[in-house]
C-alpha positions as CSV (number, residue, x, y, z in Angstrom):
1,X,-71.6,66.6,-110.9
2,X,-68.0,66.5,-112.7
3,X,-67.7,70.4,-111.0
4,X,-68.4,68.7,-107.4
5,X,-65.9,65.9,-107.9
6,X,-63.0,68.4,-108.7
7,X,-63.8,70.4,-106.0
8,X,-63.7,67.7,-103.6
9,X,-60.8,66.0,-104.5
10,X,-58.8,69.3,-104.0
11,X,-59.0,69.1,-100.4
12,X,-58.1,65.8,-100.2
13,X,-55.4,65.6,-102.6
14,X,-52.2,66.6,-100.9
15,X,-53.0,64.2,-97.8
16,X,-53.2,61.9,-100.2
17,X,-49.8,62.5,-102.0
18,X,-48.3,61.9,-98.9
19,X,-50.2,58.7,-98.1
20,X,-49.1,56.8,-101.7
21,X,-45.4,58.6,-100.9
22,X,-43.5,57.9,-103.9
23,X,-45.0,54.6,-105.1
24,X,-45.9,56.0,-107.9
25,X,-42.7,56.9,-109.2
26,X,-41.1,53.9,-108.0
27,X,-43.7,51.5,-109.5
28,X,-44.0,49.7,-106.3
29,X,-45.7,49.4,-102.7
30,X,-42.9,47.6,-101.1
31,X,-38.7,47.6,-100.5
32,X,-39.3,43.5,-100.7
33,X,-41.0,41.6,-103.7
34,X,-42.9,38.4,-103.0
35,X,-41.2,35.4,-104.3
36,X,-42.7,32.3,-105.4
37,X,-40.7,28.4,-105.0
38,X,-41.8,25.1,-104.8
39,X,-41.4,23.3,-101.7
40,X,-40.2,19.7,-101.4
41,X,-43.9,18.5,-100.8
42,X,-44.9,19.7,-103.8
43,X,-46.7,23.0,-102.5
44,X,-46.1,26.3,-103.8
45,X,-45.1,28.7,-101.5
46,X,-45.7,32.8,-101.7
47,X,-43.3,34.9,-99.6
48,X,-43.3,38.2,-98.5
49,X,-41.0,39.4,-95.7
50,X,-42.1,42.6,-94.3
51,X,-39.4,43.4,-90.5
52,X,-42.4,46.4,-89.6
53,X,-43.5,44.0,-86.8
54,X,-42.8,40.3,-85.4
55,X,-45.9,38.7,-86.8
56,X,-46.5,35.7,-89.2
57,X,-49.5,35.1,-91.3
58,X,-50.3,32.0,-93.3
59,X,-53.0,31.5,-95.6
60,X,-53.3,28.2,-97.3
61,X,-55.0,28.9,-100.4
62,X,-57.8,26.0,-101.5
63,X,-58.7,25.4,-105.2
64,X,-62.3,25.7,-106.5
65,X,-64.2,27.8,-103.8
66,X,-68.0,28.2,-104.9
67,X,-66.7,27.2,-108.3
68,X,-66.1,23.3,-107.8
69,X,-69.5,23.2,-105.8
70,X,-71.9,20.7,-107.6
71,X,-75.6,22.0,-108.3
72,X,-77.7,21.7,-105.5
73,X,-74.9,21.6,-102.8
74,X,-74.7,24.9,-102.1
75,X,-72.6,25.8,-99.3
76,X,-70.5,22.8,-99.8
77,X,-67.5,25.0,-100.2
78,X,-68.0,26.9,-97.1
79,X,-69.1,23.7,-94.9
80,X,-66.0,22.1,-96.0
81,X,-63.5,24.7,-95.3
82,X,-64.7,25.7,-91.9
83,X,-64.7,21.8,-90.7
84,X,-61.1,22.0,-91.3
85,X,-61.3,24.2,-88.1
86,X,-63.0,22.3,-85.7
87,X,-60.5,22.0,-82.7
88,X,-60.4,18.4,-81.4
89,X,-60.0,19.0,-77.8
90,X,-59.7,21.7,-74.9
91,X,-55.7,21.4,-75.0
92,X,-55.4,22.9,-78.3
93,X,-57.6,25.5,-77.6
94,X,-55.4,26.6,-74.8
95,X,-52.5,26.1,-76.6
96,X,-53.8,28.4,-79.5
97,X,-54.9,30.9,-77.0
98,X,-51.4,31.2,-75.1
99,X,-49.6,31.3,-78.5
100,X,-52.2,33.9,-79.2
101,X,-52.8,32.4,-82.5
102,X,-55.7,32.9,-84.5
103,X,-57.6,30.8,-87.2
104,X,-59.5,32.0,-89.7
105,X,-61.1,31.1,-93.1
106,X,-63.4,32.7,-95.5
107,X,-64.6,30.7,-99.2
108,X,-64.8,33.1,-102.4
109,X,-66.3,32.7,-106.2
110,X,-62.8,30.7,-107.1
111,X,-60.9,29.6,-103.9
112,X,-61.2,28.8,-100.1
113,X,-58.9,29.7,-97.5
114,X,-57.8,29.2,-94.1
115,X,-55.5,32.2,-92.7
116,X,-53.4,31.6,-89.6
117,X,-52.3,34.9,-87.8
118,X,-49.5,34.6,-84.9
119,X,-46.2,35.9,-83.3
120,X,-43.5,34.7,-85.5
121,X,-41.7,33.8,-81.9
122,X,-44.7,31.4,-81.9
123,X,-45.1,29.7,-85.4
124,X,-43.5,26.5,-84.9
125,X,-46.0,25.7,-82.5
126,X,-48.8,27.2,-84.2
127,X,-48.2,25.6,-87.7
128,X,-47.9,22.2,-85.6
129,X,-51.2,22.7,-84.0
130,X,-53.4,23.7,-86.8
131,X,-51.3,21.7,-89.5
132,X,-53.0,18.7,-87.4
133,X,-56.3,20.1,-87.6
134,X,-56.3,20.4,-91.4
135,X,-54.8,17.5,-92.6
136,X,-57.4,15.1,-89.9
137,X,-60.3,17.0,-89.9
138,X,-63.0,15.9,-87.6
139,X,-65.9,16.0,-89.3
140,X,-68.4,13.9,-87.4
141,X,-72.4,14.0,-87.9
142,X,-72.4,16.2,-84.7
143,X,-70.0,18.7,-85.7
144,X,-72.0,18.9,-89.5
145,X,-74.6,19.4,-88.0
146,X,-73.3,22.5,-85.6
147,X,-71.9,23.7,-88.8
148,X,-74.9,24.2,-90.7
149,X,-76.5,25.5,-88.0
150,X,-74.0,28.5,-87.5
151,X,-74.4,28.7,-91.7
152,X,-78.4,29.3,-91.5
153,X,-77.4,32.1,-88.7
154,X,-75.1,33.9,-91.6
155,X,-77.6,33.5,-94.4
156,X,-80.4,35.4,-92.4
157,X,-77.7,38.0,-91.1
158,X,-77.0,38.1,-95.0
159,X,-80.5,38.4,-96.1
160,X,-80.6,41.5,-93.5
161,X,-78.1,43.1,-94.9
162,X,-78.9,45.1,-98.0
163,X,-75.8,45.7,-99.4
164,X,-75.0,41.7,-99.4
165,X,-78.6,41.1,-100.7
166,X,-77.5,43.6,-103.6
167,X,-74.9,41.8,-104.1
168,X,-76.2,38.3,-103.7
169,X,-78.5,39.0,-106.5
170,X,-75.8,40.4,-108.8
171,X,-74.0,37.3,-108.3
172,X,-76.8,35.1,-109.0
173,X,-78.1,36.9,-112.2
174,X,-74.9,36.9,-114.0
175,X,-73.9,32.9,-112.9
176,X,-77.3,31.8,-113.3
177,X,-77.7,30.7,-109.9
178,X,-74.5,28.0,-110.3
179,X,-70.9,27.9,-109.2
180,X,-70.1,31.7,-108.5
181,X,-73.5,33.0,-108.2
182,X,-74.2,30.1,-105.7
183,X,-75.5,31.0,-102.3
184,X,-72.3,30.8,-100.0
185,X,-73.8,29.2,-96.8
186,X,-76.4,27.5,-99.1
187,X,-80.3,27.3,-98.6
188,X,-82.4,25.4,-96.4
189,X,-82.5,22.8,-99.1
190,X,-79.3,22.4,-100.4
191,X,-77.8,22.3,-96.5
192,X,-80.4,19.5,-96.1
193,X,-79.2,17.6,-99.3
194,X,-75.6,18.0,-98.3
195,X,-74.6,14.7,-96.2
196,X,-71.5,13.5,-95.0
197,X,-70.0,11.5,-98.1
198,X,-70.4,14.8,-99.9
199,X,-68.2,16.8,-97.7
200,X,-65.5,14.0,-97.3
201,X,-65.5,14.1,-101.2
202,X,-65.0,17.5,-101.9
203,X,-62.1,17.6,-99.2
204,X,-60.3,14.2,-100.8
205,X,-61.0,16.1,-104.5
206,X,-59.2,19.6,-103.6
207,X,-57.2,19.3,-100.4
208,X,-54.2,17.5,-101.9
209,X,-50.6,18.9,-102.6
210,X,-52.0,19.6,-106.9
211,X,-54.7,21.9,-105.3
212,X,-53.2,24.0,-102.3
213,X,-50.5,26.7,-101.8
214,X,-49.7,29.0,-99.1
215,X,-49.6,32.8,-99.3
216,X,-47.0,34.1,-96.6
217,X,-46.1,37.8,-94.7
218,X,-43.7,37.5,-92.3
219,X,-40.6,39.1,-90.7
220,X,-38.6,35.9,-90.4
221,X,-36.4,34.5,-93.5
222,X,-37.9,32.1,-96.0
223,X,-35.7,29.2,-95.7
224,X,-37.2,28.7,-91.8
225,X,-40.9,29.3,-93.0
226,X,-40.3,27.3,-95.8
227,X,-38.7,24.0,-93.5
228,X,-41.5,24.8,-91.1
229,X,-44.7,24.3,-93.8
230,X,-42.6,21.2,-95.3
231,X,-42.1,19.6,-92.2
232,X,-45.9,20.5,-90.5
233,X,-47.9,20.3,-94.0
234,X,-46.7,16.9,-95.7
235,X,-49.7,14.7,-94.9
236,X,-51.9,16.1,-98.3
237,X,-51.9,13.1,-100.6
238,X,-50.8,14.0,-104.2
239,X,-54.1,14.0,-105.9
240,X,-54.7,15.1,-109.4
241,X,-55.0,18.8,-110.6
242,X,-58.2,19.8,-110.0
243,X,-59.0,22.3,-113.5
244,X,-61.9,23.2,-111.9
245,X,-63.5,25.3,-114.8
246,X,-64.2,29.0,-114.3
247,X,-68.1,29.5,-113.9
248,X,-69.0,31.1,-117.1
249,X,-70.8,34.4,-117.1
250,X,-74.6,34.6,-118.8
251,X,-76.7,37.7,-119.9
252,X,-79.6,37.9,-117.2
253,X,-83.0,37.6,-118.7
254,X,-84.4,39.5,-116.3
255,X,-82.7,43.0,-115.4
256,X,-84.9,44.3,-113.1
257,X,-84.5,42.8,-109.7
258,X,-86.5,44.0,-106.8
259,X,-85.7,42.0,-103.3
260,X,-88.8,43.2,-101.5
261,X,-87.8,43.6,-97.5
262,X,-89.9,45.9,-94.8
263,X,-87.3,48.0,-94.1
264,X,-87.2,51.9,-93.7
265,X,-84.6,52.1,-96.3
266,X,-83.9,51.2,-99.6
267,X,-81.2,50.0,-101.3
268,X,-80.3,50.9,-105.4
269,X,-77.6,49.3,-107.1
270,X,-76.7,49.1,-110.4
271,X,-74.4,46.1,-112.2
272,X,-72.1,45.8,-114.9
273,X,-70.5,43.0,-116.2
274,X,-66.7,43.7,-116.8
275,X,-64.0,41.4,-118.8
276,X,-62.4,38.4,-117.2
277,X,-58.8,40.0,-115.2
278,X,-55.9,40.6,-116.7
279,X,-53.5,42.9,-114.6
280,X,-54.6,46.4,-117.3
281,X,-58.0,45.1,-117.1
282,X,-57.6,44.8,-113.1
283,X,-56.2,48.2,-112.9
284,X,-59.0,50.2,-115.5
285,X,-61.6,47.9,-113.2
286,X,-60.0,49.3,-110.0
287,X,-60.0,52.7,-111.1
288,X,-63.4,53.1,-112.6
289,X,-64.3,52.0,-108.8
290,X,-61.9,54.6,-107.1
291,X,-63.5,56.9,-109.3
292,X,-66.8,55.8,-109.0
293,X,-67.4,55.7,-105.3
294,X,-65.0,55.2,-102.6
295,X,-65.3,58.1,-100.3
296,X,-65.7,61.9,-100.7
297,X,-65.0,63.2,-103.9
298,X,-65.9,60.2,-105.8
299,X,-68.1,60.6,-108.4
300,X,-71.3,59.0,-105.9
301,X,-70.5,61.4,-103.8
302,X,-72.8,64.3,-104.3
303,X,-75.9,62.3,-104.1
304,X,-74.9,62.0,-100.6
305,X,-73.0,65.5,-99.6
306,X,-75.4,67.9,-102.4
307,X,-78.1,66.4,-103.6
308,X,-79.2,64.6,-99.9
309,X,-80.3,61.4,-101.7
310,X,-78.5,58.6,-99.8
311,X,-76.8,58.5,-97.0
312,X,-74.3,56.0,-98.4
313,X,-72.8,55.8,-101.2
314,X,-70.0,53.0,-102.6
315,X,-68.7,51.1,-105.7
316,X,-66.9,47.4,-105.3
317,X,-65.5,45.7,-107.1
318,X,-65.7,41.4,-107.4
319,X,-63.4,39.5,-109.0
320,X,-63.7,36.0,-110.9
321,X,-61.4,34.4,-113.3
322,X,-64.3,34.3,-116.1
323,X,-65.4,38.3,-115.5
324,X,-65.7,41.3,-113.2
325,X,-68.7,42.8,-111.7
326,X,-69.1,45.9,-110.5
327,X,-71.3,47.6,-108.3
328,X,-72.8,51.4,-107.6
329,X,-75.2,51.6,-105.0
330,X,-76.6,53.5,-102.2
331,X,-78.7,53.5,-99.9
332,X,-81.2,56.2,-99.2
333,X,-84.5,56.5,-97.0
334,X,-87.6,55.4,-98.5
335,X,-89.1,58.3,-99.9
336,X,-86.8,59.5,-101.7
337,X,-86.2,56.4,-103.7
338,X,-87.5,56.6,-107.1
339,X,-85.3,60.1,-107.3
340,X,-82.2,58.5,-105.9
341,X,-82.5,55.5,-109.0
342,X,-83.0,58.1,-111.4
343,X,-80.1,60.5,-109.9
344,X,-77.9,57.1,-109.6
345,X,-78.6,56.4,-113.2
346,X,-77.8,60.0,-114.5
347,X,-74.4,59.7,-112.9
348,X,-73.4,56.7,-114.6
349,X,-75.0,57.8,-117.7
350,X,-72.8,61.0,-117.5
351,X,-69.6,59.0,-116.8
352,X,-70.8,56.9,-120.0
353,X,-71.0,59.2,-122.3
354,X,-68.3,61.8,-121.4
355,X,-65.8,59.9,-119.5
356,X,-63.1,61.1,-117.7
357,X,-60.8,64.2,-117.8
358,X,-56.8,64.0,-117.5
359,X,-57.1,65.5,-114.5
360,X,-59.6,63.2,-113.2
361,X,-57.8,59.9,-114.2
362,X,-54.5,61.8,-112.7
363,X,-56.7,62.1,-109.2
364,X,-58.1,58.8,-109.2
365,X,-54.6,57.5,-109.9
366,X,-53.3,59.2,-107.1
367,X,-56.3,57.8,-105.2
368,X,-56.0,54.5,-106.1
369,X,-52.7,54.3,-105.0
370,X,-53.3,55.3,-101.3
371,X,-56.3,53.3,-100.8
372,X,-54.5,50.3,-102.0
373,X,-51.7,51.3,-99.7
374,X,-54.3,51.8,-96.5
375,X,-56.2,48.2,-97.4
376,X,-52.9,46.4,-97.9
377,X,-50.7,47.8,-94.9
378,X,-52.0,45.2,-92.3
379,X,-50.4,41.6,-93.1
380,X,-53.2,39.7,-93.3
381,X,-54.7,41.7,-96.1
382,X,-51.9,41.6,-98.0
383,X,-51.4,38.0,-97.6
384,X,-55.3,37.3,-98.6
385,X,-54.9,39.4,-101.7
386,X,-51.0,37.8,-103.0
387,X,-53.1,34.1,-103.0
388,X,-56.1,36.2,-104.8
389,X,-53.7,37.7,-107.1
390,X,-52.3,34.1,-108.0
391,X,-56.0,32.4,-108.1
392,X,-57.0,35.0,-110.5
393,X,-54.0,34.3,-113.1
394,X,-52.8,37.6,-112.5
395,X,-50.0,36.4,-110.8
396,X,-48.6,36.8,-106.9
397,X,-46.0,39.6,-108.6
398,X,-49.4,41.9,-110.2
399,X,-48.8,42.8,-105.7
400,X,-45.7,44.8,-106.8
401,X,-46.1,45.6,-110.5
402,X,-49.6,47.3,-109.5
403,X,-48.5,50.6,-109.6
404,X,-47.0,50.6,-112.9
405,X,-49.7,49.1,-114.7
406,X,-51.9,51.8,-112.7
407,X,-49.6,54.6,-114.4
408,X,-49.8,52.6,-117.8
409,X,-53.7,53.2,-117.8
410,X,-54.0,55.7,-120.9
411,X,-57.0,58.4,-120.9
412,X,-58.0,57.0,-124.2
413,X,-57.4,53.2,-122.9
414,X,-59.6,54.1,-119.2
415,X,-62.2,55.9,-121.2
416,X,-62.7,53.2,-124.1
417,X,-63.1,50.7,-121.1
418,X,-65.9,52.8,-119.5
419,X,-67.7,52.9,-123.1
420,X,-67.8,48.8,-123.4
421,X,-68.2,48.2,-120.0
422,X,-70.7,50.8,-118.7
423,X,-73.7,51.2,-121.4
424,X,-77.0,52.0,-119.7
425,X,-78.5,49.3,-121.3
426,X,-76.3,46.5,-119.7
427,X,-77.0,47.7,-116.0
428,X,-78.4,45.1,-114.1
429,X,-80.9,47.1,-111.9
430,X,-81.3,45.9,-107.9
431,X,-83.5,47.5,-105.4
432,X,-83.7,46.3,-101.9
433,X,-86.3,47.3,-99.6
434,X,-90.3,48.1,-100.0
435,X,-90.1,51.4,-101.7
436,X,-90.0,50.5,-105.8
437,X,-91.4,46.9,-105.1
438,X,-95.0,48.8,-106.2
439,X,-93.5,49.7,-109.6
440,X,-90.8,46.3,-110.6
C-alpha cells in the first residue's frame, strides 16, 4: 500500500510544487495579513484586502452555533440564523438582484453565519439592505412555519446522503446526541417543540455587539469597510458575553453503528477522536487527512485505483473547540462490502503501527499546501475559514502562520500524533446502507 502511495505521488508532485509556489519557503499564502480592530460599535472586525478582483465579502460571524442550542430544540440554531434572511418585500429583492448581491448563511458545531457576497462598487448599498434585514428580522408564525418546512426537505436530502449520514452519526456518538452532535435542521419533534418565544430568545441571547464579528476579503481599504459596517451594523444591543461552553466530547458506548438504508451501495467509515485545536494540533490533524485521503496518491487511494473496492474514497476533517474528528470512508457497491471494511481497516492499521516516512510527511506537506491554496483562493472561502480560525481559538492570524506551523510538524511529532490518535480500538465503526446490517 505505502509502495502505491509513493508511486502515485510522483506524478503529481511537480504540478504540485508549482501550485503551493514558494509558500512554503515564505511561511505564508498571501502578500497581505489579515488584521484584526475593534470598531467603534463594539464589533470586531477581520480584514483581508486581496486587489485580484473588485469583489467584497462579508461574513458576520454568530456565537454558539449548535453549541448554545438547548436540548430538545434542535435546529434552533439553524431556524434562527436563516430567519435573519427573510427579505421583507419585493423592493429589496430587486435591489439585491441589481446590485448582484448575494446572501448566504450556513450554522456549524460552534458558530452561525450569514456571508454577503457583492461588487465592492456596490457595498454601500448592499450592507444598507441586508444590515436592515438582520438587525429587524421578520420572524412571523408564517415565515416559521415556511422555515421548517424547507428544514424537513434538508434533513431527508441529509438522510439520503451517505456520506452526511456517516457523518451525522459520528457527530452524535461522540456529543451524545447534544450541542455538537445535535441534528442541524432538527427532528420532527424537536422542530415541533420549537415555537416562537424560543427563537426570539436565542436571537436576543447571541445577536448582540458581545456575540458577533465580521470576517472581511475585499479589494477596497479598511478604513471605508470599517465606516461602512459602523454606520449600517449599530442597531445590536450590547448584551452580555455569551461563554457558551464548548460541548464536551464522550466515549461512545456503542462503536458499532450500522444506519440500515436500501440502497445499492454501502458506505464504511471509520472515526477517531482527535485533541481539541491548537494551531500544531490543526496542522498534524490536517496532514494526517492530506495523507489519508484527499485524492490520488493518498493513502485510500488504492482501494479505489488497485484493489477495486470503492469507488470513492475521502478523509475530512471536523473541527470543534473541545476535539477533532476525523473521518475515512468509502463508499463501494454492495457486494464487496465486508472486504472493503476489512481493506479500510488494514490501511489505517498499517498507518498505525508504522507511520509515516520522511518522504511521505515531505509529500503530504507539499500537498497540504496546495490544497489549502486551491480551497482558499476564492474570497468567500477564505473569509468563512478567517471567522473559523478565530471561533476555534486558533486565531484569525493561524490564515497566514499556516504554513510555518505545517513546516514545524516534526516526523517524530506527526507520527507520535497518529499513535494516540489513531489506535484501532478507538475507531468508531459506521456503515451505511443494507449490506453489513445482517452482521451489526
Amino acid at each position: 500500500m505505502r509502495a502505491v502511495w509513493r508511486t502515485s505521488v510522483v506524478a503529481l508532485f511537480a504540478g504540485l510544487m508549482v501550485a503551493a509556489g514558494q509558500a512554503g519557503v515564505d511561511e505564508k499564502a498571501w502578500k497581505e495579513r489579515p488584521q484584526r480592530s475593534i470598531m467603534t460599535t463594539g464589533i470586531p472586525l477581520i480584514y483581508h484586502q486581496d486587489k485580484a478582483s473588485a469583489v467584497t465579502v462579508v461574513g458576520l460571524y454568530i456565537a454558539g452555533g449548535k453549541a448554545a442550542v438547548p436540548e430538545g430544540l434542535d435546529g434552533l440554531a439553524y431556524l434562527t440564523t436563516r430567519l435573519t434572511l427573510e427579505i421583507p418585500d419585493e423592493g429589496k429583492i430587486q435591489d439585491l438582484m441589481v446590485q448582484a448581491t448575494r446572501m448566504s448563511h450556513f450554522c456549524l458545531e460552534d458558530c452561525s453565519a450569514i456571508v454577503i457576497e457583492c461588487l465592492s462598487e456596490n457595498l454601500e448599498a448592499a450592507l444598507r439592505v441586508a444590515a436592515k434585514i438582520i438587525q429587524d428580522p421578520l420572524m412571523t408564525g408564517l415565515r416559521i412555519s415556511r422555515v421548517k418546512e424547507m428544514m424537513k426537505l434538508f434533513a431527508q436530502a441529509e438522510e439520503d446522503d451517505a456520506v452526511l449520514t456517516g457523518h451525522n452519526a459520528a457527530l452524535d456518538a461522540f456529543f451524545q446526541g447534544k450541542g455538537y452532535g445535535s441534528a442541524s435542521y432538527g427532528s420532527d419533534d424537536s422542530r415541533k417543540a420549537i415555537e416562537r418565544k424560543d427563537i426570539l430568545a436565542f436571537y436576543r441571547r447571541l445577536f448582540t455587539s458581545k456575540g458577533v464579528f465580521f470576517s472581511v476579503v475585499t479589494d477596497l481599504d479598511r478604513a471605508p469597510v470599517q465606516s461602512l459596517l459602523e454606520g449600517c451594523f449599530s442597531g445590536f444591543p450590547g448584551g452580555e458575553r455569551t461563554g457558551i461552553p464548548a460541548t464536551p466530547l464522550a466515549a461512545p458506548s456503542d462503536r458499532e453503528i450500522v444506519r440500515v438504508k436500501g440502497t445499492k451501495q454501502t458506505y464504511i467509515g471509520r472515526a477517531f477522536a482527535l485533541p481539541a485545536p491548537g494551531p500544531i494540533e490543526q496542522a498534524k490533524g490536517y496532514l494526517v487527512e492530506v495523507l489519508l485521503g484527499r485524492g490520488p496518491g493518498s493513502r485510500l487511494w488504492g482501494l479505489r485505483a488497485t484493489d477495486k473496492l470503492a469507488y470513492n474514497v475521502n478523509a475530512h476533517l471536523t473541527w470543534t473547540r473541545s476535539a477533532g474528528i476525523l473521518e475515512a470512508y468509502l463508499e463501494t457497491e454492495n457486494a464487496k462490502a465486508a472486504r472493503a471494511a476489512e481493506a479500510l481497516d488494514r490501511s489505517l492499521a498499517d498507518l498505525w503501527e508504522s507511520g509515516v516516512t520522511p518522504e511521505e510527511l515531505e509529500t503530504a506537506k507539499t500537498l497540504s499546501k496546495a490544497v489549502f491554496l486551491r480551497s482558499t483562493e476564492a474570497k468567500t472561502e477564505r473569509a468563512k475559514l478567517l471567522g473559523l480560525f478565530e471561533v476555534l481559538g486558533l486565531g484569525y492570524d493561524h490564515l497566514s502562520g499556516i504554513f510555518g506551523t505545517i513546516d514545524a510538524v516534526t516526523l517524530d511529532g506527526l507520527n507520535a500524533f497518529i499513535r494516540e490518535s489513531l489506535p484501532p480500538e478507538r475507531a468508531l465503526k459506521i456503515a451505511v446502507g443494507p449490506a453489513l446490517s445482517a452482521e451489526k
